[in-house]
PAZAPA-4460 file (N, C-alpha, C; in steps of 0.05 Angstrom, whole numbers, plus 32768, in hexadecimal, padded with zeros to 4 digits):
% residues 292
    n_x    n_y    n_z   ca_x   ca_y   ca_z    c_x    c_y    c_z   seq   type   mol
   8385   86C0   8848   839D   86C0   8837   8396   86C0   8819     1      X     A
   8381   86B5   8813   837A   86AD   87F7   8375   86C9   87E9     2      X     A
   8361   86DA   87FF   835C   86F4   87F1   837A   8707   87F5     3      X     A
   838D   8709   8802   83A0   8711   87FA   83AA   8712   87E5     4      X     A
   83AC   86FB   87E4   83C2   86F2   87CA   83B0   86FB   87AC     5      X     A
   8399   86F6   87AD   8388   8701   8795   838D   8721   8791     6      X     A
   8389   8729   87AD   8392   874A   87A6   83AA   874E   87A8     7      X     A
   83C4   8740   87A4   83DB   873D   8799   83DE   8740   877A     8      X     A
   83C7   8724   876E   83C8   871D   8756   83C2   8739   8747     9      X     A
   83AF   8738   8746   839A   8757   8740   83B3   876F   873F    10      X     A
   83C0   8776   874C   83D3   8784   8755   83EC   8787   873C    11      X     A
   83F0   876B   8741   8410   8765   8728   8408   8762   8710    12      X     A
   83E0   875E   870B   83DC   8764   86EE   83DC   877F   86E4    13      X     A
   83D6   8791   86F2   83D9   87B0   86E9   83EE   87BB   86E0    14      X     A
   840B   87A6   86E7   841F   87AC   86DA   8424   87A5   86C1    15      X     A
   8418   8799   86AF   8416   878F   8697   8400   87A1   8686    16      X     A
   83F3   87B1   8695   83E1   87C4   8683   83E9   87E5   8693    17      X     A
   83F9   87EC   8691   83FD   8804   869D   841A   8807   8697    18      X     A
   8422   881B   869E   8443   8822   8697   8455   882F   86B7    19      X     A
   8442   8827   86CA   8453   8826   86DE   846E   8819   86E0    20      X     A
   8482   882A   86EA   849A   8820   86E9   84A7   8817   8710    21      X     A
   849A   882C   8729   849C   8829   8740   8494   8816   874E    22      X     A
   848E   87FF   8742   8480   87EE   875B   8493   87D8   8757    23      X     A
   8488   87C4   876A   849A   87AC   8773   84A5   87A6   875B    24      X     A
   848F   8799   8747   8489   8787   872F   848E   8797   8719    25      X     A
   848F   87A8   8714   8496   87BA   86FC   84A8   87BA   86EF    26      X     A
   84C0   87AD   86F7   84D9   879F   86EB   84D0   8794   86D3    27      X     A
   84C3   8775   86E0   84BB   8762   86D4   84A9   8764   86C3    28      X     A
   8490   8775   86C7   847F   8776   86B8   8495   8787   8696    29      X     A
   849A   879C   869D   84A2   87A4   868D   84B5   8796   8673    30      X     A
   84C3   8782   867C   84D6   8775   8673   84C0   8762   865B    31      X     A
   84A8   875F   865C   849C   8748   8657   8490   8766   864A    32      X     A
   848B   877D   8649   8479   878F   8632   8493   8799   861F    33      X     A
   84A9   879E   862A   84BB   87A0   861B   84C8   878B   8604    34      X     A
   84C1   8774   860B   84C7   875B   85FE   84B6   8763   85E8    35      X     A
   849E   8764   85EB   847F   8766   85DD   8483   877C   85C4    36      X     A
   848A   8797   85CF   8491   87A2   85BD   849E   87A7   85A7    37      X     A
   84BB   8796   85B3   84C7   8790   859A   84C2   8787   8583    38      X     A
   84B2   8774   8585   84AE   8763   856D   8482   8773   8566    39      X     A
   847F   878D   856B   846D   8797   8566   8455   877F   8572    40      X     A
   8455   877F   8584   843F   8775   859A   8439   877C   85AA    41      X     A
   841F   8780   85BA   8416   878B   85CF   8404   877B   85E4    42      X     A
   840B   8778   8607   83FE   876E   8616   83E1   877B   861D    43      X     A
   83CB   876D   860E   83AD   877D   860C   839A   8776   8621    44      X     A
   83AA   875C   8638   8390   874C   864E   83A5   873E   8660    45      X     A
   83AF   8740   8674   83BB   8727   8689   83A3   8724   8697    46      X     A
   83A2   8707   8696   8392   86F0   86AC   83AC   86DE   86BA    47      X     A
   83A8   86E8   86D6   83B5   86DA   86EC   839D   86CD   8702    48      X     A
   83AF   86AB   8705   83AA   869F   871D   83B5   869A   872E    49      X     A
   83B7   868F   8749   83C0   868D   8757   83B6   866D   8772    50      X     A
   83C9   8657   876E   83C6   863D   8779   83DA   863E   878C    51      X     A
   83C5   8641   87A6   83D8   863B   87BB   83E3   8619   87BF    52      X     A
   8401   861B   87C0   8405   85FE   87C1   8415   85F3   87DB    53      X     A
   841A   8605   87F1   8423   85FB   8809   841C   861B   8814    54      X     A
   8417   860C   883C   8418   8628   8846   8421   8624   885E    55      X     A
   8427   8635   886B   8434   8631   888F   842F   864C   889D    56      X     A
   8431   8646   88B5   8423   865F   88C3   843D   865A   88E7    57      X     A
   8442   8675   88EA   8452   866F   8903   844C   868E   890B    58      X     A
   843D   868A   8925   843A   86AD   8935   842C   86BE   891D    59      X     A
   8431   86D0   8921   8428   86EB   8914   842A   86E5   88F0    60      X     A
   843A   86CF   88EB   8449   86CF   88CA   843A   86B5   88C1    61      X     A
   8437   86BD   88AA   842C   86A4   8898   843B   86A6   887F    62      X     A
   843E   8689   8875   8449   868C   8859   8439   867B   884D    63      X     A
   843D   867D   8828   8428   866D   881A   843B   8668   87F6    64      X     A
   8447   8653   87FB   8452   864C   87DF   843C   8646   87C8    65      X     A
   843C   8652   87BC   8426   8658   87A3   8429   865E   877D    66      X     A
   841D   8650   8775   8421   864A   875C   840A   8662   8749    67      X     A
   8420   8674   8737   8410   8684   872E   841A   8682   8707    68      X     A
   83FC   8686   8701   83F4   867E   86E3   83EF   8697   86DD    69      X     A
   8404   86A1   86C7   83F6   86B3   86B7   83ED   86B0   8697    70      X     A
   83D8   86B8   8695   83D6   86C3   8674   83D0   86D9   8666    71      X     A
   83DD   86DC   8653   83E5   86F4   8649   83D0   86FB   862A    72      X     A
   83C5   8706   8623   83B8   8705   860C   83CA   8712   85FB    73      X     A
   83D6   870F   85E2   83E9   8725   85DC   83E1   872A   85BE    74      X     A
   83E2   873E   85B0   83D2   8750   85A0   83EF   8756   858D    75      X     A
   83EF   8746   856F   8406   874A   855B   8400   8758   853B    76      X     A
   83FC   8767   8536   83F6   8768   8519   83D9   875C   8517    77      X     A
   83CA   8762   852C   83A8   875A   8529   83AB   8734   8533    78      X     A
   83C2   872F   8532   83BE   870F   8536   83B9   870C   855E    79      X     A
   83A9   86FD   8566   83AE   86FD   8589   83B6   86E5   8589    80      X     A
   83C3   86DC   85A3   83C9   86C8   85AA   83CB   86C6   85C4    81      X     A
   83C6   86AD   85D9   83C4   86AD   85F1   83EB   86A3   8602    82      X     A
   83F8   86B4   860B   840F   86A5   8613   840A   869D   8630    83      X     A
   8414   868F   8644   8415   8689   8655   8436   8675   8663    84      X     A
   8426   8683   8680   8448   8682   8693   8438   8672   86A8    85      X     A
   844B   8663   86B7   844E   865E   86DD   8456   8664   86E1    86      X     A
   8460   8674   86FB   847A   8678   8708   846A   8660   872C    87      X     A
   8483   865D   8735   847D   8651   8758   848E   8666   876A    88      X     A
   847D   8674   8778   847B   868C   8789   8478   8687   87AB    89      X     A
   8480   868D   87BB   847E   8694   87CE   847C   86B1   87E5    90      X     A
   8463   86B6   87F2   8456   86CC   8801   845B   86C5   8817    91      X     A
   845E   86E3   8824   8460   86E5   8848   8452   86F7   884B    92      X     A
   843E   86E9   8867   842E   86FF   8871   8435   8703   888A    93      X     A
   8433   871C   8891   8430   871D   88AF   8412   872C   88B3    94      X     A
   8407   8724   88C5   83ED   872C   88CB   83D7   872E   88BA    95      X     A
   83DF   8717   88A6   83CB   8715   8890   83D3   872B   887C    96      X     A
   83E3   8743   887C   83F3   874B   8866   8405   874B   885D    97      X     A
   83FC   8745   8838   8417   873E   882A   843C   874C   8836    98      X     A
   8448   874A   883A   845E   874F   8843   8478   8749   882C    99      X     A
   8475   8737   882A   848B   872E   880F   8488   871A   87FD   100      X     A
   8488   871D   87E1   847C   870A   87D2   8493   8704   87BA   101      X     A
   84A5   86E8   87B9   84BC   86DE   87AC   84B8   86CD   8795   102      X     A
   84C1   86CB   8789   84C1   86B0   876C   84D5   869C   877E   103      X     A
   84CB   868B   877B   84DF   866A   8785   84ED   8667   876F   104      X     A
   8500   866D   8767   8512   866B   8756   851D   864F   8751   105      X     A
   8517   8647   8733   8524   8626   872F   8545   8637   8722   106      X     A
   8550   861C   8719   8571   8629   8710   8560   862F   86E9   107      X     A
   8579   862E   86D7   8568   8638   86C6   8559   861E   86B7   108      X     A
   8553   860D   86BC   8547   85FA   86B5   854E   85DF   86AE   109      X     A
   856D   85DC   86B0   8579   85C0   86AA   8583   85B0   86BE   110      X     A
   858C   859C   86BE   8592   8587   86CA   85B4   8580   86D2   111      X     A
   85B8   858C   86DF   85D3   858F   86E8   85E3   8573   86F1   112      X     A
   85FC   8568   86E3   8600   854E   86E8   8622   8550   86E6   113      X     A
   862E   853B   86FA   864D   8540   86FC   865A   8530   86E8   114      X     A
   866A   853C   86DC   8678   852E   86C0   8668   8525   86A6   115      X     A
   8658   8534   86A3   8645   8537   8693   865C   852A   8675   116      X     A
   864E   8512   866A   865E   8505   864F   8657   8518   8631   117      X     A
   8675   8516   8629   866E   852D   860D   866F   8514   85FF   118      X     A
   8650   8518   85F6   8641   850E   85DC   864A   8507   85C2   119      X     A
   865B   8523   85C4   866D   8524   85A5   8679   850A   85A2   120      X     A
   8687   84FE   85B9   8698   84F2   85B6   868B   84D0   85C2   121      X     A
   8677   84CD   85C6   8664   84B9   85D5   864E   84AE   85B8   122      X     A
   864E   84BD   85B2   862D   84B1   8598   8644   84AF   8584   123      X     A
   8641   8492   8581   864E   8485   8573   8636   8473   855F   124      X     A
   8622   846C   856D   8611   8461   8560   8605   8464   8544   125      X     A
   8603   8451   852E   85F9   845C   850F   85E0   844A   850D   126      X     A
   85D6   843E   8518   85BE   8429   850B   85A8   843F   84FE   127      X     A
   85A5   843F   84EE   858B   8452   84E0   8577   844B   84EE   128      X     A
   8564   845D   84F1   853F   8454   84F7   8532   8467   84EC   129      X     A
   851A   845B   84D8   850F   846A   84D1   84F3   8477   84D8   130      X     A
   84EF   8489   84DC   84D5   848F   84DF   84CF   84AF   84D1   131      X     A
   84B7   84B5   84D1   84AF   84D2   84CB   84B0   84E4   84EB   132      X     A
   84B0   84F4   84EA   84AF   8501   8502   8494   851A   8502   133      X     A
   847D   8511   8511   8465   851C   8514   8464   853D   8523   134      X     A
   8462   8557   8513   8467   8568   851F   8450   8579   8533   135      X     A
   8438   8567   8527   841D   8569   852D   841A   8566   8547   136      X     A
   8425   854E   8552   8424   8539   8562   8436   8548   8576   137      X     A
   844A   8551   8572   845A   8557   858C   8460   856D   8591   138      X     A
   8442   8583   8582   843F   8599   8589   841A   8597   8595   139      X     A
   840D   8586   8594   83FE   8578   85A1   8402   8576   85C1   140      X     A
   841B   856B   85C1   8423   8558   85DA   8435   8578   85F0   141      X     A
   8444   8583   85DF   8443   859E   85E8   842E   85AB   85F4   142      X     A
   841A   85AF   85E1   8400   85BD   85F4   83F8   85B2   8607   143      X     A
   83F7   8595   8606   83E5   8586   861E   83F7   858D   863A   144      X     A
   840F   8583   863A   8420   8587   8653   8434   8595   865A   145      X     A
   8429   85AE   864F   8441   85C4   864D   8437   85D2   8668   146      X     A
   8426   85C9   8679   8420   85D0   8698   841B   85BA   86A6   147      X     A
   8426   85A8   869D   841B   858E   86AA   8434   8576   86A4   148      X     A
   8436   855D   86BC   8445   854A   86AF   843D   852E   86B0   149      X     A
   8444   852A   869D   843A   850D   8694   8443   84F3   86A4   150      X     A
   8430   84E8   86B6   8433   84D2   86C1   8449   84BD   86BF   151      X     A
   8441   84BB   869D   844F   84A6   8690   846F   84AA   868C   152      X     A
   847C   84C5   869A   8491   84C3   8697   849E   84D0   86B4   153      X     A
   84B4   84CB   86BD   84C7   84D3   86D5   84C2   84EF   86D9   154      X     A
   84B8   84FC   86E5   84B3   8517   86EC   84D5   852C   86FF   155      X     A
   84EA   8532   86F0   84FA   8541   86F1   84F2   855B   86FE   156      X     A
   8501   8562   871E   8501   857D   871E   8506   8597   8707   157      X     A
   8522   8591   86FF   8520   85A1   86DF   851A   858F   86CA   158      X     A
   84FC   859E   86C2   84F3   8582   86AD   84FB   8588   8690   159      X     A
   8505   85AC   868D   84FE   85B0   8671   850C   85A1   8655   160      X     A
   851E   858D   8664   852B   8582   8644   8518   856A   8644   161      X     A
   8512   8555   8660   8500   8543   8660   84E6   8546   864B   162      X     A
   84DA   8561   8653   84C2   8568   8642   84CD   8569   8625   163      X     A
   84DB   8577   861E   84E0   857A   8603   84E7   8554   85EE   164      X     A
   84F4   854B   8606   84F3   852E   85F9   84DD   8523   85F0   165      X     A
   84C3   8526   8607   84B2   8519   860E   8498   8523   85F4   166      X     A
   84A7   853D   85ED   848C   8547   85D5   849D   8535   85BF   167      X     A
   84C4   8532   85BA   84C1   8529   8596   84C3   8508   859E   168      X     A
   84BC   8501   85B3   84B5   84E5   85B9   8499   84E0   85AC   169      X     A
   848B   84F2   85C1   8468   84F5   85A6   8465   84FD   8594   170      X     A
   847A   8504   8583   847E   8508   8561   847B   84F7   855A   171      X     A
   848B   84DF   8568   8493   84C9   8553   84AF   84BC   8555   172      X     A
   84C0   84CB   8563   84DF   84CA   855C   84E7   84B3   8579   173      X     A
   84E8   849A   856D   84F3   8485   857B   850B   8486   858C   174      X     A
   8507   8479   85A4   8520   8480   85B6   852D   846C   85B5   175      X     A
   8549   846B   85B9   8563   845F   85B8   8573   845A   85C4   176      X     A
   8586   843A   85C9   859E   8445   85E0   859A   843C   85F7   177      X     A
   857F   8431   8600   8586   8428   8620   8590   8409   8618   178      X     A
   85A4   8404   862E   859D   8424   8649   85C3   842C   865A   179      X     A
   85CC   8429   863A   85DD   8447   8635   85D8   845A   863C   180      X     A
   85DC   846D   8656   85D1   8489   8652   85E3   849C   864E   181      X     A
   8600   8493   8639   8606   84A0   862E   8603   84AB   8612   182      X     A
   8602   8498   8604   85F4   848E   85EF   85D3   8493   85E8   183      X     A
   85CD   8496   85D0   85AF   8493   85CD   85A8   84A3   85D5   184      X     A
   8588   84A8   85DB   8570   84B2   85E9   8564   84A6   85EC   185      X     A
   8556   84A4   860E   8544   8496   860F   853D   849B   862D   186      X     A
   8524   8497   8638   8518   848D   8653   8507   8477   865D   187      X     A
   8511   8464   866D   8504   844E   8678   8500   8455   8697   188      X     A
   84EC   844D   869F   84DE   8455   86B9   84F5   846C   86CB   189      X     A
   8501   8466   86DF   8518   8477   86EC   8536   8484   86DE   190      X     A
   8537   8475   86D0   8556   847A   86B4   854B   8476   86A0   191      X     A
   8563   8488   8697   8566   84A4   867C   857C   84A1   867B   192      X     A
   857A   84A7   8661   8598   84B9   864E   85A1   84D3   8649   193      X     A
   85B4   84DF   864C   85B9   84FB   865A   85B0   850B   864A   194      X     A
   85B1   8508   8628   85A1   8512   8618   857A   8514   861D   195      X     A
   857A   8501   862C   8557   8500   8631   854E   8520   8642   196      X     A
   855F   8523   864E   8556   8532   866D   8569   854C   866B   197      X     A
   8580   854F   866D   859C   855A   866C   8596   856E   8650   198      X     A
   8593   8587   8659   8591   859D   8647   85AE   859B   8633   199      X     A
   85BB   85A1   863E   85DB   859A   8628   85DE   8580   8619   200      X     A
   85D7   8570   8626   85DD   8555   861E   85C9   854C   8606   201      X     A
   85B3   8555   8603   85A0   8561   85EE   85A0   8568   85E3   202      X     A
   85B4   8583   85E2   85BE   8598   85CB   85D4   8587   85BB   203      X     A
   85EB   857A   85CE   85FD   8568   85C2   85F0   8553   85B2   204      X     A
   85E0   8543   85B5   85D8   8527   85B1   85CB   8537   8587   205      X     A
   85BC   854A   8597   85AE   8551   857F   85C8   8560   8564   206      X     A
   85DE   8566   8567   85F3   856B   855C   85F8   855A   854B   207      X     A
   85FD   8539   855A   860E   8524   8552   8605   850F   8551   208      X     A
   85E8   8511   8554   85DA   84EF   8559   85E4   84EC   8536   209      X     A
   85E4   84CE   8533   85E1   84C5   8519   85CE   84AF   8510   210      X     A
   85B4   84A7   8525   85A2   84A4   851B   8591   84A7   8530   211      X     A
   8572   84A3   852C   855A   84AE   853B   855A   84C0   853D   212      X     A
   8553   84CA   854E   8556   84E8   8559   8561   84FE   854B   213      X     A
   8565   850D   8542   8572   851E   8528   8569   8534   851E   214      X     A
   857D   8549   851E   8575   856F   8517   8587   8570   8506   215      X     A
   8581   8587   84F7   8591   8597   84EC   858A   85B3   84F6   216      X     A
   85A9   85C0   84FE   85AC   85D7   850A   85A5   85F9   84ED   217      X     A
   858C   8607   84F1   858B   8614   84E3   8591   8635   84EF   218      X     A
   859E   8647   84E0   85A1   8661   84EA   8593   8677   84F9   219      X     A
   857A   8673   84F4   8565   8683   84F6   854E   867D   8501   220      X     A
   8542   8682   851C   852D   8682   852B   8512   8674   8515   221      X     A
   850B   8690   84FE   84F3   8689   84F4   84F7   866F   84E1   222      X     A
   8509   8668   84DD   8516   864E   84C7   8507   8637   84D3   223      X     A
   84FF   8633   84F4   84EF   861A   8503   84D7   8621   84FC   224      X     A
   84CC   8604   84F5   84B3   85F9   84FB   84A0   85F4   8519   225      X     A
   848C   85F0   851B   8489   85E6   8537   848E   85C7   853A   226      X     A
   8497   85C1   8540   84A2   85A8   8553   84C7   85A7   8552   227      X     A
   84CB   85BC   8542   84E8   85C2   854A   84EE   85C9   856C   228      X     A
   850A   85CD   856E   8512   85C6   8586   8527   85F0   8589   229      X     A
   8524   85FA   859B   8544   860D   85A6   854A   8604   85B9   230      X     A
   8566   8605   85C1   8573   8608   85D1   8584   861F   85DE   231      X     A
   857C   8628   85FB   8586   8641   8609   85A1   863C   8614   232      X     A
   85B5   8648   860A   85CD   8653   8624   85CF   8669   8634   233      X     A
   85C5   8666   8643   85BC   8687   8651   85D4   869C   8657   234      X     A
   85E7   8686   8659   8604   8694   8668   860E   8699   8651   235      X     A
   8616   8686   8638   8626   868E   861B   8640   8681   862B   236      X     A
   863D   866C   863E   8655   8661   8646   8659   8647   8636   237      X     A
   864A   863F   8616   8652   8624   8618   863F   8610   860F   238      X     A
   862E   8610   862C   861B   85FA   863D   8603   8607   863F   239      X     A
   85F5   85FA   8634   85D9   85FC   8625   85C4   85F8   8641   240      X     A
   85B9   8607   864A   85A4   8605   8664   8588   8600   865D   241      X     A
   857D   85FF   8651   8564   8601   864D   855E   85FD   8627   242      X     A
   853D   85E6   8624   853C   85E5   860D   851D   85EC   8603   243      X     A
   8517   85F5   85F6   84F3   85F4   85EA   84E5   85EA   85D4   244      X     A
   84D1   85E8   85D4   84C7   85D6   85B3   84B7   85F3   85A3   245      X     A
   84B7   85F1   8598   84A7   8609   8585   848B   85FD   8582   246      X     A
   8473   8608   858C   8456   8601   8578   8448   8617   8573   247      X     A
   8459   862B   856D   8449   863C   855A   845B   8650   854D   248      X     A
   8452   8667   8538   8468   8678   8532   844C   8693   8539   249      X     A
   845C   86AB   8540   844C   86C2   8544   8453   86CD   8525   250      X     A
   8440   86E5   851D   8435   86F7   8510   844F   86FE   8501   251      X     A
   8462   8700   8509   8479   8706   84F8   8492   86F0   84F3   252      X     A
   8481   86D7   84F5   848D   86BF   84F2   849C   86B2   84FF   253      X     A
   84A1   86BD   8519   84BF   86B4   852A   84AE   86A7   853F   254      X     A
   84BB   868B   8551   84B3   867A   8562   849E   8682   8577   255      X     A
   8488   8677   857B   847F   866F   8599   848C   8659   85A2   256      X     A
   849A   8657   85BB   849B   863F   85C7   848E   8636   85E8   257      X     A
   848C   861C   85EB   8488   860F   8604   8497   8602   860F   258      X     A
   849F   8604   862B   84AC   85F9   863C   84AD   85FC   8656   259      X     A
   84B7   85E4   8664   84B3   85D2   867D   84CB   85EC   868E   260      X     A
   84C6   85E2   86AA   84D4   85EA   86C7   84C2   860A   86C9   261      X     A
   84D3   861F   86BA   84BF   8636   86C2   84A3   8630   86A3   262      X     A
   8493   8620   86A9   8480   8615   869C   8477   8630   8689   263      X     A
   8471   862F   8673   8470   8645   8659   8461   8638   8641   264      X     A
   844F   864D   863E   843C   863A   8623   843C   8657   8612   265      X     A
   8446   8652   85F9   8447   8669   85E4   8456   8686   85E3   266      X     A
   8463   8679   85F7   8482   868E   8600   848E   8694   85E0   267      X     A
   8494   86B4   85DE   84A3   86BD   85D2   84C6   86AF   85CB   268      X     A
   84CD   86A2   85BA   84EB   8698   85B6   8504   869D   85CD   269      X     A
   8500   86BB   85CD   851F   86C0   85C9   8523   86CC   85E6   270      X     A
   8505   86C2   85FD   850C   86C5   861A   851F   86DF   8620   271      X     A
   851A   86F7   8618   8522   870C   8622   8516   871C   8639   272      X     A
   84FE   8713   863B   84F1   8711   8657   84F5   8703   8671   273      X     A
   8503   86EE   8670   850C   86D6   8680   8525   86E2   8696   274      X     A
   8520   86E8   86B0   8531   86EC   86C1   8547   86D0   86C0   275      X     A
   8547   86BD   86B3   8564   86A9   86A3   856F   86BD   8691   276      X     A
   8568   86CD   867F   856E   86E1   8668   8585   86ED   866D   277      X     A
   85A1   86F1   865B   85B7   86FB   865F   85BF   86FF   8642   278      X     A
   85D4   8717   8644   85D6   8725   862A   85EF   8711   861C   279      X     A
   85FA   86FF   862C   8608   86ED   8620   85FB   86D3   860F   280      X     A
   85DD   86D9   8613   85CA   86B6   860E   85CF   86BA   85F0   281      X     A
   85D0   8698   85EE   85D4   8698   85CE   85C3   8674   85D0   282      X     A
   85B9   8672   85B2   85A1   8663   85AC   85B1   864B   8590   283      X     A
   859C   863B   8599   85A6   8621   858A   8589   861E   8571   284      X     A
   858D   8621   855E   856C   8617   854D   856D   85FD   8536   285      X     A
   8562   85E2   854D   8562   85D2   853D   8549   85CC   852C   286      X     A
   854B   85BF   8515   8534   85B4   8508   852C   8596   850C   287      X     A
   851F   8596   8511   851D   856F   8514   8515   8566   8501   288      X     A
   852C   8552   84FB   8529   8541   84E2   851C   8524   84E5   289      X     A
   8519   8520   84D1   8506   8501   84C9   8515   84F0   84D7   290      X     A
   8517   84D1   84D9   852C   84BC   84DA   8537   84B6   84C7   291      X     A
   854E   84AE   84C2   8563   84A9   84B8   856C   848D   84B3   292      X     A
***
């Protein structure tokens, strides 16, 4: 099975250096050279792996849920940079050949909760706290566990607002509010505050907090720094699904970001590659401010 799936891998990288449009993967690949191009970039090297992480076998059929890593070397105005993806995949063999090979699809990355509290009207709280907010530090903390999760905190099926907490937590930016979890930000061992975890409730909190925690909303993508924060609406219904930290800017100044659930290190901003991607998505660009 192992050598299968390698001559799978091998397979779906040729779609990233070629202009085949007929095969399985050629959708996808393309979507991710088309991205590239826009902003005058080019995919010059994919390195794919492949971690089998469960397998089952019944008669003639085998399957094998498997964790695949790509990296992308990508080539801007002479500048390179390494981007990198996970996806969690699933293969069917019959007779030891590939047969069908799927993405395990998470939702788009947030934390779905009933009667979800509007913030607006909940953060009431004014106590000032001051601190600096370390941008070093929680673009640091980005690289380390932007494929990995940290012990020290509750590990969430959809982690990506958890993670994003968890990098301007290693800024510096003091948590608040327990154990209110309407109120504040914060995580203590099993409970959280909806803003901690809760992709919307994040976007809200960061609106209207009036102390700790604190952005100002700027117009424009390249306007962030790295340890700034976006926020995705994929639908343009509203409700904010998904959030990222920025630690880097590319060649023509506009965001790299990282983020948790479909795990992403130096992803392009504006996810127009992202089978989440819809012509309705509209973006939140906060700045993170000092304490107050």
């Amino acid at each position: 099975m192992r050598k299968q799936l390698q001559d799978f891998l091998e397979k779906r990288i040729q779609h990233y250096v070629s202009t085949s449009r007929d095969e399985e993967f050629s959708k996808q690949a393309q979507l991710k050279i088309d991205a590239c191009m826009k902003r005058s970039a080019e995919i010059v090297k994919v390195n794919a792996s492949g971690k089998i992480l469960e397998k089952a076998a019944e008669e003639e059929f085998s399957k094998a849920k498997y964790q695949l890593h790509f990296q992308y070397l990508i080539k801007q105005k002479g500048t390179l940079y390494i981007e990198e993806e996970v996806e969690q995949r699933e293969a069917t063999f019959y007779k030891n050949v590939l047969v069908e090979d799927i993405e395990i699809k998470s939702d788009d990355g947030s934390i779905k909760i009933d009667n979800e509290p509007d913030l607006r009207v909940l953060e009431e709280e004014d106590d000032r706290i001051s601190y600096e907010y370390n941008r070093l530090r929680a673009v640091q903390y980005a690289e380390r566990w932007w494929n990995d999760y940290n012990p020290a905190y509750r590990k969430f099926q959809n982690d990506c607002t958890s993670f994003i907490s968890q990098c301007l937590h290693a800024g510096g930016v003091p948590m608040r509010g327990y154990p209110n979890r309407q109120t504040g930000w914060w995580i203590k061992g099993q409970n959280y505050s909806y803003s901690w975890a809760v992709a919307n409730s994040l976007r809200l909190f960061l609106d209207n907090s009036k102390s700790g925690l604190g952005a100002k909303v700027v117009s424009r993508p390249e306007q962030l720094l790295p340890g700034d924060v976006i926020c995705y609406d994929f639908q343009g219904d509203g409700r904010f699904d998904h959030n990222t930290i920025v630690v880097a800017k590319d060649a023509n100044g506009m965001p790299l970001v990282n983020a948790h659930t479909y795990n992403s290190r130096m992803r392009y901003w504006a996810y127009t590659d992202s089978t989440a991607y819809t012509p309705n998505i509209k973006y939140k660009f906060y700045s993170i401010l000092d304490g107050r």
